[in-house]
C-alpha positions as CSV (number, residue, x, y, z in Angstrom):
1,X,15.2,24.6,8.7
2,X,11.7,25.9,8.0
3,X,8.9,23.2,7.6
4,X,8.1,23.1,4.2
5,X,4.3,21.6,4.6
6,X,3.6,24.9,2.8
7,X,4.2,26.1,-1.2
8,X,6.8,28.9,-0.2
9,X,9.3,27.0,1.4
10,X,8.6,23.8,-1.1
11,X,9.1,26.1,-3.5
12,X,12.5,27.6,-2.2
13,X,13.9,24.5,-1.8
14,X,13.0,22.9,-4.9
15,X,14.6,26.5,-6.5
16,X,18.0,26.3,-4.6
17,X,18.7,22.9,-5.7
18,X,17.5,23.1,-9.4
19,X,15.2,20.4,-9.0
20,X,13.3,18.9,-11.9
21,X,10.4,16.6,-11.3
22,X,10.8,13.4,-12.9
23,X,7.4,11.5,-14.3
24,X,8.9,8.4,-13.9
25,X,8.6,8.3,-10.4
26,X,5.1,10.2,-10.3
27,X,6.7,12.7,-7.7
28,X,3.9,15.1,-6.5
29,X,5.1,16.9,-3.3
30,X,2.2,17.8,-0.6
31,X,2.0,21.3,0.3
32,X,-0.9,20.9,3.0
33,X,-0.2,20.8,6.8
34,X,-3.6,19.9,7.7
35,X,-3.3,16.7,5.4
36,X,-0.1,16.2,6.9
37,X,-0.9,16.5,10.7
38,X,-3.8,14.5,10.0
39,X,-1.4,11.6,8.0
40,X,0.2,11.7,11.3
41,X,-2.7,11.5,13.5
42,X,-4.9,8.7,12.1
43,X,-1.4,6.2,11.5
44,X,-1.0,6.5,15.5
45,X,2.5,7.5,15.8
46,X,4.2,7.6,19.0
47,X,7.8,8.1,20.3
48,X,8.7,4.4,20.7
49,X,7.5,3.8,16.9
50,X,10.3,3.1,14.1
51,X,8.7,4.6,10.7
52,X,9.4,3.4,7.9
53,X,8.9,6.5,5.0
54,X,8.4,5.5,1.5
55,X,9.3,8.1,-1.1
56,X,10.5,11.2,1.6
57,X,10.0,13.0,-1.7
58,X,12.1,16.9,-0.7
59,X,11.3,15.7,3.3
60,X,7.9,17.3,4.0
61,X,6.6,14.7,5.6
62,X,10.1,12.9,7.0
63,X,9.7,16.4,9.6
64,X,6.6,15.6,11.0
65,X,7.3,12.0,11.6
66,X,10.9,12.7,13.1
67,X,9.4,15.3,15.4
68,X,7.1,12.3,16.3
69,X,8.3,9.2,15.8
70,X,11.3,7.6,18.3
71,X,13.3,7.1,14.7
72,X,12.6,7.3,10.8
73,X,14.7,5.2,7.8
74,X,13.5,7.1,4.8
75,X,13.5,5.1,1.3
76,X,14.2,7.1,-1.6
77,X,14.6,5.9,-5.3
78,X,16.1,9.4,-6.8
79,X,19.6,10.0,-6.0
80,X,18.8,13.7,-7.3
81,X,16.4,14.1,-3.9
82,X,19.6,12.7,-1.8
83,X,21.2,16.4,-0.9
84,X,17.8,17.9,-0.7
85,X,17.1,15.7,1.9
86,X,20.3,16.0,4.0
87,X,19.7,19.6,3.8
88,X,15.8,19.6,5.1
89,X,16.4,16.8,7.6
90,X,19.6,18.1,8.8
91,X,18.2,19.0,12.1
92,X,17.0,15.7,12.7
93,X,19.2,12.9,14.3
94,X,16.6,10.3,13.8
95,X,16.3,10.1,10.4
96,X,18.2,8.0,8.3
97,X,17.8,8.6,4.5
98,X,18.9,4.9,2.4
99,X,18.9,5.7,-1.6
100,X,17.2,2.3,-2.6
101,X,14.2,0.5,-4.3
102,X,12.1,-0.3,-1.7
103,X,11.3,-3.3,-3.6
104,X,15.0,-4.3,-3.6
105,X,14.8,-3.1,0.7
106,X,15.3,-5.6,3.3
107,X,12.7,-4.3,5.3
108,X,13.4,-7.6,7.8
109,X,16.6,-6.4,8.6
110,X,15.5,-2.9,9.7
111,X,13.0,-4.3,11.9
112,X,15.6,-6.8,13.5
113,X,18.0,-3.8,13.7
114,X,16.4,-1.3,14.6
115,X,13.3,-2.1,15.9
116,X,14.2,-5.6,18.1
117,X,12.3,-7.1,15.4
118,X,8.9,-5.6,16.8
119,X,6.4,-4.4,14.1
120,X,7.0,-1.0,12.0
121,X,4.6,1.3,11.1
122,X,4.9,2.3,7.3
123,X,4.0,5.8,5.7
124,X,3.8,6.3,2.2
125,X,3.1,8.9,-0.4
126,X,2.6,6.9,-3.5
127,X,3.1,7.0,-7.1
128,X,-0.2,5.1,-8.7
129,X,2.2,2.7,-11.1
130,X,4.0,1.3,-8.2
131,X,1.0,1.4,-5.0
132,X,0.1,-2.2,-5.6
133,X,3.9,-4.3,-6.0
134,X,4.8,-1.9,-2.6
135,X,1.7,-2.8,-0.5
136,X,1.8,-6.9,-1.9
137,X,5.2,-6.9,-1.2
138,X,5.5,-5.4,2.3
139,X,2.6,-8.0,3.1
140,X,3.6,-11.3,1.2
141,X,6.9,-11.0,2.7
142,X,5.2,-11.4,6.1
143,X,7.9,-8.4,7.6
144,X,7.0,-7.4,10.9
145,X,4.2,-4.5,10.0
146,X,1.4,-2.6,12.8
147,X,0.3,-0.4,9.9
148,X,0.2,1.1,6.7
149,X,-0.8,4.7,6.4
150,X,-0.2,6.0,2.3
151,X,-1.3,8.3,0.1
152,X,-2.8,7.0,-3.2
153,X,-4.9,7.6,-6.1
154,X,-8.5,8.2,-4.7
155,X,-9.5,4.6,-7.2
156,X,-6.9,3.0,-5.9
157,X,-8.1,3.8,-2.1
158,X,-11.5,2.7,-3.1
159,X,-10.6,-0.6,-4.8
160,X,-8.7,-1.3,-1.3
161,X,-11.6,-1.4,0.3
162,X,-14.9,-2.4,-1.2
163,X,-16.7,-5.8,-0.9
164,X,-18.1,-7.9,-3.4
165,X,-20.5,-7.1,-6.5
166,X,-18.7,-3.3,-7.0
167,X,-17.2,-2.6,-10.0
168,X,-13.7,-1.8,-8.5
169,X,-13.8,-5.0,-6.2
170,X,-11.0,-7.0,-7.7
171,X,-8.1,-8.8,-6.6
172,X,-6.6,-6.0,-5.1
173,X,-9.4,-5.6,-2.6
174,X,-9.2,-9.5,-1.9
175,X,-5.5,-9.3,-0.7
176,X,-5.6,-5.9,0.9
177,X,-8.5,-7.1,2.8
178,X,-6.8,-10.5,3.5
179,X,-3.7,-9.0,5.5
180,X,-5.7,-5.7,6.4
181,X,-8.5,-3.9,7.6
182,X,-8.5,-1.2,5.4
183,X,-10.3,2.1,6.0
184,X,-10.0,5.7,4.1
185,X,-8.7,8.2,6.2
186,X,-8.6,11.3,4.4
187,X,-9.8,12.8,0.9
188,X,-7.0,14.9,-0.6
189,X,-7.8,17.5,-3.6
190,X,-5.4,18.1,-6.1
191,X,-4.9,21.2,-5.1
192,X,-3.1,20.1,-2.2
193,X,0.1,18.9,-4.1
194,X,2.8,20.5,-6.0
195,X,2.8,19.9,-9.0
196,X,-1.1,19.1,-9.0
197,X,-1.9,15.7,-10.2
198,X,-4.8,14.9,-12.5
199,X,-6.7,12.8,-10.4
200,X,-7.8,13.1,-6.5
201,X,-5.9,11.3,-3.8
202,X,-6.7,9.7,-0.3
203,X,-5.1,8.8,2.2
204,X,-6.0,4.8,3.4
205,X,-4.9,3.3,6.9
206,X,-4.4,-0.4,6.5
207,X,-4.4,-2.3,9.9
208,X,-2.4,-6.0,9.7
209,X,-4.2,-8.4,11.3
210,X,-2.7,-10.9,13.4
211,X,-4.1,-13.3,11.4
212,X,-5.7,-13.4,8.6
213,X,-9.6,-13.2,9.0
214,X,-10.2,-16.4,7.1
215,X,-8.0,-19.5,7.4
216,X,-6.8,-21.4,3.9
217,X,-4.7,-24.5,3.6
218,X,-2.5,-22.9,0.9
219,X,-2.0,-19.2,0.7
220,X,-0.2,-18.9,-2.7
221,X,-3.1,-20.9,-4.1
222,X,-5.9,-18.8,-2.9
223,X,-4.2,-15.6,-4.6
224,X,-3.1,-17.8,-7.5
225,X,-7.2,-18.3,-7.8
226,X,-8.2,-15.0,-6.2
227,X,-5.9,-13.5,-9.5
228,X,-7.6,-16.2,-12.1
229,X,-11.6,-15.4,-11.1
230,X,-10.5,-11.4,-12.7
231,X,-8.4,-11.8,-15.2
232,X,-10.9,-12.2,-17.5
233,X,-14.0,-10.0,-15.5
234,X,-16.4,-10.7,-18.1
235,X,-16.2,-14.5,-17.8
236,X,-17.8,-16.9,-15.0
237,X,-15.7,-17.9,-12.9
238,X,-15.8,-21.7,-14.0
239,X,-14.3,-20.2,-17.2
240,X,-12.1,-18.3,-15.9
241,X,-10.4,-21.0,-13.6
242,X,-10.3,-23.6,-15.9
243,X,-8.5,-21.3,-18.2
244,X,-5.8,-20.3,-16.1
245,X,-2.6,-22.2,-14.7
246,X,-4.3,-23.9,-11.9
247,X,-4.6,-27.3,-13.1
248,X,-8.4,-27.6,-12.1
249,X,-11.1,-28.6,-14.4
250,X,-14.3,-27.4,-15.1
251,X,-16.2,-30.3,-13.5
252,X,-13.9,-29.8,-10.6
253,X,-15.0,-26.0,-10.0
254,X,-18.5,-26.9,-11.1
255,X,-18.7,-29.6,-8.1
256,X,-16.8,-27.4,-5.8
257,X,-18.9,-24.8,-6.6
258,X,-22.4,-26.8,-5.9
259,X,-21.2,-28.3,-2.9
260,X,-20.9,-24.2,-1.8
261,X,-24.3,-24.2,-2.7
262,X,-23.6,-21.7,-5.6
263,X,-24.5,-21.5,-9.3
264,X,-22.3,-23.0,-11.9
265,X,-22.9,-19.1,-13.7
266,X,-21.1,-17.3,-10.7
267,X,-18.4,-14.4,-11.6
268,X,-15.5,-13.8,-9.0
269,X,-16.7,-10.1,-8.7
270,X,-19.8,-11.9,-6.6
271,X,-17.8,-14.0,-4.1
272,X,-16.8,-12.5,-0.2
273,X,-13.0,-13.5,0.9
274,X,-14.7,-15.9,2.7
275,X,-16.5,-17.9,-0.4
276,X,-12.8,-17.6,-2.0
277,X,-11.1,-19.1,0.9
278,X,-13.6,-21.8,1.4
279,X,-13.2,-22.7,-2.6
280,X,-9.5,-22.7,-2.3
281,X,-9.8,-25.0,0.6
282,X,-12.3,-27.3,-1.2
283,X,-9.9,-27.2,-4.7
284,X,-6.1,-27.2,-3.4
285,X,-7.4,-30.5,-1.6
């Protein structure tokens, strides 16, 4: 089977099986083997790594990590990319295709099966809509992970990894950074993908840490919080606390707050993970 890292052969194969591209799923197919050799470069895969693939797309990159990776499970939500893929990965006995959600995936189990329960590295190429509920759930499920190497909107990369007082740093940025050191790996043009997207892509390793860099007494309450300080971005953060489902008043956050040694004025957009963590700690007790 040729590789199909190149238009031509994407092209032939997306001809042969009458394939339609379905916005729903925001396929774009990469047609760039310098992206993709560098995809498999910087996410560190060797030949005793189990990968787990999200969104194989026609297989383009499901090659390069079979011919790299000691075995690849493959997610894929359209059942129309099913025979594709059995035809481009045919020559592959590593690779296993499942048709699923991988939000409905037990990612556990493949790890336990597969993988003697030692940590997975994860590669994605990812539809914008769905990046965030993936990456959230792959780390709130606490499922044995090294790495996450994906491909997402170039905004969406950014937000991953900025710090405080930026206009993308949100919520987003806070829990990436909280399971994660995040860094962009690669810029990707449009031009790289068939069909070309609107927008410009990266590509953004995200390390796990062991543990988390800062250490809370309740997890769900610091997100619960973290999620609260920018849902309303214009508001301070006592505002914005006290009007969300946390049962915490005002004069509560306005204590907590001064005992940080911060103004009552603050927004969320100027606290570290750190100043979070520490006013989680302070409130949840």
């Amino acid at each position: 089977m040729a590789t199909l890292g190149n238009p031509t052969n994407t092209i032939a194969v997306l001809q042969k099986y009458q394939f339609t591209f379905q916005k729903k799923y925001g396929q774009n197919f990469l047609i760039d083997t310098h992206i993709l050799e560098k995809i498999i470069r910087e996410s560190g895969i060797t030949e005793n790594d189990l990968v787990l693939e999200i969104g194989p797309g026609i297989g383009t990159m499901t090659q390069y990590l079979a011919e790299n990776a000691r075995e690849v499970v493959a997610v894929e939500i359209d059942k129309n990319l099913i025979p594709i893929l059995n035809d481009t990965l045919s020559a592959y006995d590593n690779v296993t295709v499942l048709n699923e959600d991988i939000l409905k995936v037990d990612v556990f189990k493949i790890a336990e099966e597969r993988n003697q329960g030692k940590p997975i590295k994860v590669v994605a190429n990812l539809p914008y809509y769905i990046t965030t509920p993936i990456i959230m759930g792959l780390f709130e499920s606490h499922v044995p992970l090294e790495s996450i190497t994906i491909m997402v909107q170039k905004e969406v990369a950014d937000r991953m990894q900025v710090g405080p007082g930026t206009k993308d740093y949100g919520a987003l940025s806070l829990a990436v950074q909280y399971y994660a050191k995040p860094e962009i790996v690669a810029n990707v043009p449009p031009g790289c993908f068939m069909p070309r997207p609107k927008v410009g892509s990266a590509v953004i390793k995200l390390s796990r840490y062991e543990n988390p860099p800062v250490s809370v007494k309740n997890e769900a309450f610091l997100f619960a919080l973290i999620r609260a300080s920018f849902n309303q971005r214009r508001k301070t953060l006592v505002n914005g606390l006290a009007n969300g489902d946390l049962n915490i008043t005002k004069e509560q956050i306005i204590e907590a707050l001064d005992k940080m040694k911060l103004p009552p004025a603050i927004r969320g957009e100027a606290l570290t993970l750190e100043q979070f963590a520490k006013l989680s700690n302070i409130l949840y007790s």
